[in-house]
C-alpha positions as CSV (number, residue, x, y, z in Angstrom):
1,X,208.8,252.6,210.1
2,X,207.5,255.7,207.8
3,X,205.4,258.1,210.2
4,X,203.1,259.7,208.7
5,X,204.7,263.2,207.9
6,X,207.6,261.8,206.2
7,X,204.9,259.5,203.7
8,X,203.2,263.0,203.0
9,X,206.8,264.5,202.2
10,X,207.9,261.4,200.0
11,X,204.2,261.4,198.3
12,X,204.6,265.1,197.9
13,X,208.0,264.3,196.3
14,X,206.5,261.9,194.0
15,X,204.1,264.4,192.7
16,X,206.9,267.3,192.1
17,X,209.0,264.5,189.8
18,X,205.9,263.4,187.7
19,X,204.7,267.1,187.1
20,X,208.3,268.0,186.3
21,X,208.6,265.1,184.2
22,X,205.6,265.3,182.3
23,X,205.7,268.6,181.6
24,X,209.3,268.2,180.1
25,X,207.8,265.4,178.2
26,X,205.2,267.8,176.8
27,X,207.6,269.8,175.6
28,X,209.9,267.7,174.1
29,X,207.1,266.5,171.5
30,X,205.6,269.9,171.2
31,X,207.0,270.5,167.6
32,X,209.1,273.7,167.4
33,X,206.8,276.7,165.9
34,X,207.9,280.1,166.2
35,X,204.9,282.5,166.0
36,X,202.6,279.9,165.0
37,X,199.8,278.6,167.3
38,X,195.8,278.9,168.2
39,X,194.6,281.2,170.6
40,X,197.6,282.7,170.7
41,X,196.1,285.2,173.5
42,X,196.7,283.0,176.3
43,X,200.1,284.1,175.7
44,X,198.7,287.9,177.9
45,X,200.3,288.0,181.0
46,X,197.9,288.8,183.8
47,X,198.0,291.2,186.6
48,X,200.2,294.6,186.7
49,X,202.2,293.1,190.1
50,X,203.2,290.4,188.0
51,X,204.0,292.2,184.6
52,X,205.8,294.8,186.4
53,X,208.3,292.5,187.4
54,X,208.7,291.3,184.1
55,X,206.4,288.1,184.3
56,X,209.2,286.3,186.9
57,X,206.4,285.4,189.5
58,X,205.6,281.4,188.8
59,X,207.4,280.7,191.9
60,X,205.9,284.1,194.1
61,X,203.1,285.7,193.2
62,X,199.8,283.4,195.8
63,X,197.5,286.2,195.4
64,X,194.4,286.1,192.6
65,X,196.8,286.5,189.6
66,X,198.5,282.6,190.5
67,X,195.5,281.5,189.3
68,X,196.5,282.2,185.7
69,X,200.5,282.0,186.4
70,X,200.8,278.9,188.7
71,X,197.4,277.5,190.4
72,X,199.5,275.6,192.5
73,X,200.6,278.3,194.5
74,X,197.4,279.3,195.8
75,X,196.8,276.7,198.5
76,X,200.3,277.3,199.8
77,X,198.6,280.3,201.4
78,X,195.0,280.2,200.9
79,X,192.9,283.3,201.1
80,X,190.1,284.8,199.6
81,X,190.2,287.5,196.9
82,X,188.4,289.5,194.2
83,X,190.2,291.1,191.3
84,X,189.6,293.0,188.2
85,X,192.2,293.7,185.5
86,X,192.6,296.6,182.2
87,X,195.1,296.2,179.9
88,X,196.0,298.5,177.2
89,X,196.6,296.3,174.8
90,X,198.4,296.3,171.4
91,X,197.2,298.4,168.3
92,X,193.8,299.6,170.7
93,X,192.8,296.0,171.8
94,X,191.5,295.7,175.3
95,X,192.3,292.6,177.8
96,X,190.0,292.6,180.4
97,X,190.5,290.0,183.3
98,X,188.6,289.1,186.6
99,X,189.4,286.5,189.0
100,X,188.2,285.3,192.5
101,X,189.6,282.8,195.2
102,X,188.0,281.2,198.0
103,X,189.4,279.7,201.0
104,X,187.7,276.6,201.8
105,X,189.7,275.3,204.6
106,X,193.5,276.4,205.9
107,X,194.5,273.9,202.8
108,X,192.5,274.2,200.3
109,X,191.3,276.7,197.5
110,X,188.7,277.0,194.5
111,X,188.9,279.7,191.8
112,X,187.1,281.2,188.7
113,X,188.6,283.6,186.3
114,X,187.9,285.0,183.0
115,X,189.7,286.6,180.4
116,X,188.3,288.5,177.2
117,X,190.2,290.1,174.6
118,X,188.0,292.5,172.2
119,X,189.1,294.0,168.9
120,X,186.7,296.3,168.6
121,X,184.1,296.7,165.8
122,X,184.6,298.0,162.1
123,X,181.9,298.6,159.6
124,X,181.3,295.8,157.0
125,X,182.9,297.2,153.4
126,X,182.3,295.2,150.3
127,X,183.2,295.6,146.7
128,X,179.6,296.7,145.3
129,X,179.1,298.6,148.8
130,X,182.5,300.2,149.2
131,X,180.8,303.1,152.0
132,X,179.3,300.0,153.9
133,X,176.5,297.8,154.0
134,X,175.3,298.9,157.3
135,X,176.3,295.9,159.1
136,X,179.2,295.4,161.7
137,X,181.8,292.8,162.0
138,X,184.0,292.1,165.8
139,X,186.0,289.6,167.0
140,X,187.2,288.9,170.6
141,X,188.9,285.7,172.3
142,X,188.1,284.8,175.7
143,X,188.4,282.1,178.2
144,X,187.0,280.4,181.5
145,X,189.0,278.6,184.0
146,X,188.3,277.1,187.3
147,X,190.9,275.6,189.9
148,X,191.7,273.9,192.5
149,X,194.2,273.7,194.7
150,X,195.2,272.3,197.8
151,X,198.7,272.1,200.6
152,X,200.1,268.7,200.5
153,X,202.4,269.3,203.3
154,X,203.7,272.6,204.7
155,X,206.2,272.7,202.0
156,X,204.4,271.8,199.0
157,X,200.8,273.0,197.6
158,X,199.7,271.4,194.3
159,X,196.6,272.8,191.9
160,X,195.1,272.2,188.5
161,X,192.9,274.3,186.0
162,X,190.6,273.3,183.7
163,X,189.6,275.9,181.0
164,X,186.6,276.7,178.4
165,X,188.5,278.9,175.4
166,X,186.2,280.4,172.9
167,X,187.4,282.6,169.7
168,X,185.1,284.7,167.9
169,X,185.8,286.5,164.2
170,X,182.5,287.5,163.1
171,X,180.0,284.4,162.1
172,X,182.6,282.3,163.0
173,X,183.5,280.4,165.8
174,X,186.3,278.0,167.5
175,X,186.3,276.2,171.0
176,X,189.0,274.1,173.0
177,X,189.5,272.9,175.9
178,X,192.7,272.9,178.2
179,X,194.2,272.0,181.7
180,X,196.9,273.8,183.7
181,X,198.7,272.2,186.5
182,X,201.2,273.8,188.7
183,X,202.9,273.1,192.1
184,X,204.7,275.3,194.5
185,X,207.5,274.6,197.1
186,X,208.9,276.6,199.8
187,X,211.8,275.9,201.8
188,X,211.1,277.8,204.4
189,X,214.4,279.2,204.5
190,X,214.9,282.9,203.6
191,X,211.2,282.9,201.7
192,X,212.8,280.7,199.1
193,X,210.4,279.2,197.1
194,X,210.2,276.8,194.0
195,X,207.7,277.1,190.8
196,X,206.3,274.9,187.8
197,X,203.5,275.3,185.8
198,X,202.7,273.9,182.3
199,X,199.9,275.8,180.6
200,X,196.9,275.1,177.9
201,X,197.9,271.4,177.8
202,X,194.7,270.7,175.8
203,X,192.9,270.3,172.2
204,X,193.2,272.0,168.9
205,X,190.9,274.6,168.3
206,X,189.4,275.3,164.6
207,X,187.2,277.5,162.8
208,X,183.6,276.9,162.2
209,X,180.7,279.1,161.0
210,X,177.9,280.1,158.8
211,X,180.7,282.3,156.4
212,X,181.7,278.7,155.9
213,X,178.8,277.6,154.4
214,X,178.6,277.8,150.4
215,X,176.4,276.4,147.4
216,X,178.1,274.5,144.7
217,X,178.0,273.2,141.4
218,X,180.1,270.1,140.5
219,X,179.2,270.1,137.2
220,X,178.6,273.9,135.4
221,X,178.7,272.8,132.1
222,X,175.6,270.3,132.3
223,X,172.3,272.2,132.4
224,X,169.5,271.0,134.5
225,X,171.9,269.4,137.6
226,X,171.7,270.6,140.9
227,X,173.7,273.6,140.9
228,X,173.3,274.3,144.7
229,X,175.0,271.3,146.8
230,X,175.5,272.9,150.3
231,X,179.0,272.1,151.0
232,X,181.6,273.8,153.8
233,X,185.1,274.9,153.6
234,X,187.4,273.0,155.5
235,X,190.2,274.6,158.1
236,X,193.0,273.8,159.6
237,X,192.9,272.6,163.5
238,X,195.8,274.7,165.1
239,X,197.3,273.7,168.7
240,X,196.9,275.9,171.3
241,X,200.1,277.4,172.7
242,X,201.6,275.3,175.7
243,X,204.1,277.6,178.4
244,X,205.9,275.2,180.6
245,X,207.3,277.8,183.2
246,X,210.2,277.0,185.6
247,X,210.9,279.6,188.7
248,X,212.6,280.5,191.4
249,X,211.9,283.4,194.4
250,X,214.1,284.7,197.6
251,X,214.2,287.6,200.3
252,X,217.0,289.6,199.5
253,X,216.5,291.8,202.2
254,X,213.9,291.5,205.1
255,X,212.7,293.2,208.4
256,X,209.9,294.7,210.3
257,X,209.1,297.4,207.4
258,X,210.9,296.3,204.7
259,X,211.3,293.6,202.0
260,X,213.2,292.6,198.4
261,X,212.5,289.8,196.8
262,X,214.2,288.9,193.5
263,X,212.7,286.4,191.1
264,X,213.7,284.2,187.9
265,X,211.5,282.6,185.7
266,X,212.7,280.3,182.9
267,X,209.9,279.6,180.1
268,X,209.5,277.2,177.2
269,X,206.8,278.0,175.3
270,X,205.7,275.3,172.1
271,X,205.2,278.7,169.4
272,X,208.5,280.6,170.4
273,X,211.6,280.1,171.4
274,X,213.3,280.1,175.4
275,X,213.7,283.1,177.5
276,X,214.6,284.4,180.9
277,X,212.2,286.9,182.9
278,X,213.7,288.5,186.6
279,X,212.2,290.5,188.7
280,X,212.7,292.6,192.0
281,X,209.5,294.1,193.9
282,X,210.3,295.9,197.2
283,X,207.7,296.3,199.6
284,X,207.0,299.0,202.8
285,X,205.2,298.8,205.7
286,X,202.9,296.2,203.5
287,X,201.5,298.8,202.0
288,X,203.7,300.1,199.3
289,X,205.0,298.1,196.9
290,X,207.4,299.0,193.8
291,X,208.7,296.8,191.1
292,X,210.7,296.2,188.1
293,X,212.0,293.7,186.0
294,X,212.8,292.6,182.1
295,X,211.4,290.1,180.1
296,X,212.2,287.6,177.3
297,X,216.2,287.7,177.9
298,X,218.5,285.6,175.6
299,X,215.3,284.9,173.3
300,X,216.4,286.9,170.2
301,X,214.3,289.3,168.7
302,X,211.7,290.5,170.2
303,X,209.4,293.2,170.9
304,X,209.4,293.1,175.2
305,X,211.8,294.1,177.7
306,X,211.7,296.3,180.7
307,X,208.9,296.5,183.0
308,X,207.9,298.2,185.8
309,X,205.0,299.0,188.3
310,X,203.3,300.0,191.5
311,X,200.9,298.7,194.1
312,X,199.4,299.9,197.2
313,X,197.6,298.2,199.4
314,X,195.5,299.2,202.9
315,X,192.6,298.0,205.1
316,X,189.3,299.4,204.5
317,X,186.4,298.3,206.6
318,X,187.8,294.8,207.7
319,X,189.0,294.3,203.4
320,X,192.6,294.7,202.4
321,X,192.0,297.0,199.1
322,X,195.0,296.6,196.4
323,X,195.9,299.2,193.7
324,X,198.3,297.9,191.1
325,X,199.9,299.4,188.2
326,X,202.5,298.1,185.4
327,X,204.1,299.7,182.6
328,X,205.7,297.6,179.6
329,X,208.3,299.2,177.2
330,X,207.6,297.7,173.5
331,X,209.8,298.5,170.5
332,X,207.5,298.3,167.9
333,X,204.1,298.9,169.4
334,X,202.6,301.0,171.9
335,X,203.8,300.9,175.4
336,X,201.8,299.1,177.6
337,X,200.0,300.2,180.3
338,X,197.8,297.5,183.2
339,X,195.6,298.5,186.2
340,X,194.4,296.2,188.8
341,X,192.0,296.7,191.8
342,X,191.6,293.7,194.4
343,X,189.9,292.9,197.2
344,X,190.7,290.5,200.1
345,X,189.0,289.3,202.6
């Protein structure tokens, strides 16, 4: 007879091997397309205690930031948090992030985070106003996610994201949708812990806009027709990029006032090719924390690599207030620097 701990185990089993499964499915029909996708933004890690160690947290960080790297890992230790994030971004972008968790039970967790990258404004230049025509033209990307996520046993926690994603370029618009499901397991054995996530699983996302609008003539040569049929210009519907993310997480070293955790992380996404991330973070007294780590191993060219960061934490008033730096070497851009403040409670 199957007591009732060992049905949760084998039900929490089950949902490990269909995650796993149907995420590898995703990927497998994802067609292979280096550089191109929608929303391509998604791609911005978030959080400088995770981008210090070089993105290898889908299987460690629970805090706020798991929200956007693996929701499932937030009812594992459910807790209450408020955090804001600046990034530095390339060619003087700015990605701004905020997220907040709520403990609803010892289980159980609900979130809500944004995301909003802004390009700034430039002034409107045409050909018979080449010093401007007064006007202003922006574009920013953004996104809204909410999540849930809940302990199936005391070795597995399981959540899911749904997410509103928005691009902006002037008059025009796009919109999508997208879900993000992750799941966490801990083996309560020398803090080793287990990660998946698959990302943005969702709809294409298109342009659409008044700029799209013109008048037109079928016929130019006949005299008298109707020489302004509204008609639009059709674009393309572009997938959104999926990251299927595979991790691992273990104590290298722990004891009353010191920890070192190392970390691997193991991503597909479906617009570039594989890579490795690892990561160390050691941590004092609970309080100090410092980290490094290197991403986008064995993927070829490109433009990341080493990372690095800080964090401090300490109780102020009954709250736990964190501090949290990153740096990211680039070699063609800018490095990049992220700041984080959070609040627990």
């Amino acid at each position: 007879m199957i007591n009732r701990k060992d049905f949760s185990l084998m039900k929490a089993k089950n949902i490990l091997l269909t995650v796993v499964f149907t995420g590898m499915s995703v990927m497998a029909m994802a067609q292979a397309k280096y550089g191109t996708s929608g929303a391509a933004f998604l791609g911005i890690g978030v959080g400088p205690d995770a981008i210090g160690m070089g993105s290898a947290v889908v299987a460690y960080k629970q805090d706020a930031s798991a929200l956007y790297w693996n929701p499932g890992a937030l009812g594992a230790k459910p807790k209450s948090e408020v955090s804001f994030s600046k990034n530095y971004w390339l060619v003087g972008t700015h990605y701004d992030w905020f997220g907040v968790t709520l403990a609803v039970s010892d289980v159980s967790v609900i979130g809500l985070q944004f995301a909003n990258l802004s390009y700034g404004e430039e002034e409107v230049n045409t050909v018979d106003q080449e010093n401007g025509t007064g006007e202003k033209w922006s574009a920013n990307d953004l996104y809204f996610g909410l999540t849930y996520a809940q302990a199936l046993t005391d070795q597995f926690s399981f959540g899911g994201t749904v997410k509103y994603i928005r691009l902006t370029l002037w008059h025009e618009t796009a919109t999508a949708t997208a879900l993000d499901l992750g799941l966490l397991y801990n083996s309560n054995w020398n803090g080793l812990k287990l990660g998946m996530s698959v990302s943005n699983f969702g709809t294409a996302i298109k342009y659409e806009g008044k700029d799209l609008t013109k008048s037109y003539d079928d016929d130019n040569s006949t005299a008298g027709n109707n020489g302004k049929i509204p008609t639009n210009y059709k674009t393309d519907d572009w997938d959104l990029p999926i990251f299927f993310r595979v991790g691992i997480a273990m104590d290298a070293y722990r004891d009353d006032m010191n920890a070192l955790v190392v970390t691997a992380d193991a991503l597909r996404p479906s617009n570039h090719n594989e890579s490795i991330n690892v990561g160390t973070e050691y941590i004092w007294n609970d309080m100090v924390s410092l980290r490094t780590g290197y991403k986008d191993l064995f993927r070829g060219e490109t433009d990341e690599g080493f990372a690095a960061g800080f964090g401090i934490a300490y109780p102020i008033m009954g709250y736990r207030v964190k501090i949290d730096g990153s740096y990211s070497k680039r070699e063609k851009f800018d490095n990049i620097m992220v700041y984080s403040i959070s609040i627990q409670f």
